[in-house]
C-alpha positions as a printed Julia matrix, in Angstrom:
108×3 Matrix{Float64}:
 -58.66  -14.23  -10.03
 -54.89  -14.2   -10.93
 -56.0   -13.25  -14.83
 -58.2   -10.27  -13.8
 -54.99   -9.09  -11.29
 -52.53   -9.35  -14.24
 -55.3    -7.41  -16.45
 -55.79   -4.77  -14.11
 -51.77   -4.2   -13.27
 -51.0    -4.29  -17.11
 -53.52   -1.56  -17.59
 -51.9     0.41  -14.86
 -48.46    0.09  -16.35
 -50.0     0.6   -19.76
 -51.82    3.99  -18.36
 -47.96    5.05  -16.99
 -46.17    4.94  -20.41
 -48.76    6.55  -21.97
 -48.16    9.3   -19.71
 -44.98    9.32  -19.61
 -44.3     9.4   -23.03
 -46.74   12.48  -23.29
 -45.05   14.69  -21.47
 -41.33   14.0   -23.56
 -41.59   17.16  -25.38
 -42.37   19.11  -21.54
 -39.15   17.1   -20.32
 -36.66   18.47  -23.08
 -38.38   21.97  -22.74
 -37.64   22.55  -19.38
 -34.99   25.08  -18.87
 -33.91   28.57  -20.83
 -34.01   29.12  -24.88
 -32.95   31.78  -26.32
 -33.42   33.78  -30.43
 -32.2    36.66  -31.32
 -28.02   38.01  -31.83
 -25.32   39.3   -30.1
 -26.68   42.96  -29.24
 -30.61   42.21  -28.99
 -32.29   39.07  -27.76
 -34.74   37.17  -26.2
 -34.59   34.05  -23.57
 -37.76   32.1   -22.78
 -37.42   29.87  -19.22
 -39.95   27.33  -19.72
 -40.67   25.43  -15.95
 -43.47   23.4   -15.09
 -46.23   24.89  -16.53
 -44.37   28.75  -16.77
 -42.96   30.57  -18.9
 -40.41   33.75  -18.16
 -39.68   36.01  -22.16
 -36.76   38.48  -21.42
 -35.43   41.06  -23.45
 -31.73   41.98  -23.04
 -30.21   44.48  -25.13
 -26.26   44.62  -24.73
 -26.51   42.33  -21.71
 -29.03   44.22  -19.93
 -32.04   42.83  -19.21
 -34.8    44.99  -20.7
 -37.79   45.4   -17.39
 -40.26   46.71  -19.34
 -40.28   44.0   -21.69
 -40.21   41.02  -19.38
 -43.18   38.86  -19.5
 -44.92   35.43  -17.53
 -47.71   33.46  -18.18
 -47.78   30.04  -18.8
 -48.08   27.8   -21.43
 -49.39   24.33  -23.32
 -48.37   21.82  -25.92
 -50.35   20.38  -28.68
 -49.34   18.24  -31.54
 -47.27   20.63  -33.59
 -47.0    23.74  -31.3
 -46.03   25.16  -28.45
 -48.62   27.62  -27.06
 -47.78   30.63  -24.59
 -50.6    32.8   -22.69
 -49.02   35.5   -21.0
 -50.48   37.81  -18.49
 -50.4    40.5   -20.05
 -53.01   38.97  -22.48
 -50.91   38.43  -25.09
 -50.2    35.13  -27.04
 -47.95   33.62  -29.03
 -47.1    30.22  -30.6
 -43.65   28.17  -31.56
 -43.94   25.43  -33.7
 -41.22   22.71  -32.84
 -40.45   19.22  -33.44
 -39.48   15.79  -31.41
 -36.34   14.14  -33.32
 -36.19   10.72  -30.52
 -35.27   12.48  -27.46
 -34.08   16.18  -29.52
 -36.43   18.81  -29.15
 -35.86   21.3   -31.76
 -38.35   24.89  -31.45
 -38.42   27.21  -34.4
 -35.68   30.21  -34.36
 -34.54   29.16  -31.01
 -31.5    27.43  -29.4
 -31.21   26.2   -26.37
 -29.15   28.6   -23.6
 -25.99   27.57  -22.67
């Protein structure tokens, strides 16, 4: 009886790192990113699920080019779905715990 308990509670705690270690690249996504210069650019707020894409042009935040949706990670990519219907994709990679997306920096 004790063997089967300490089976079953090592499967549980095997079942937790797995998903916690999943959802790394999610963790060091979290928060605002921005491309673009000093003039004309872009921020992406990535929370929970969510994404925000703003345009600012000279510090002003462009309206009519502000976009939601939400979005998902795979393997190699990150994958946005807006609601606008538009898509878009930003490759990235995991260096231990430094996430590093394609012509982006994070916002300081």
């Amino acid at each position: 009886m004790k063997k089967a308990i300490t089976i079953i509670l090592l499967y549980i705690m095997m079942l937790s790192l797995a998903a916690c270690g999943g959802n790394s690249v999610d963790r060091a996504l979290q928060g605002t990113w921005i491309a673009g210069g000093d003039e004309i650019y872009v921020t992406l707020t990535f929370k929970n699920g969510n994404v925000t894409a703003q345009t600012f042009m000279n510090g002003q935040v462009l309206s009519d080019m502000t976009k939601s949706g939400t979005y998902q990670i795979d393997e190699e990519r990150i994958i946005l779905d807006y609601d606008d219907g538009t898509k878009g994709n930003i490759d990235y990679t995991m260096e231990g715990d430094m996430l590093k997306l394609d012509g982006l920096e994070r916002a300081r």
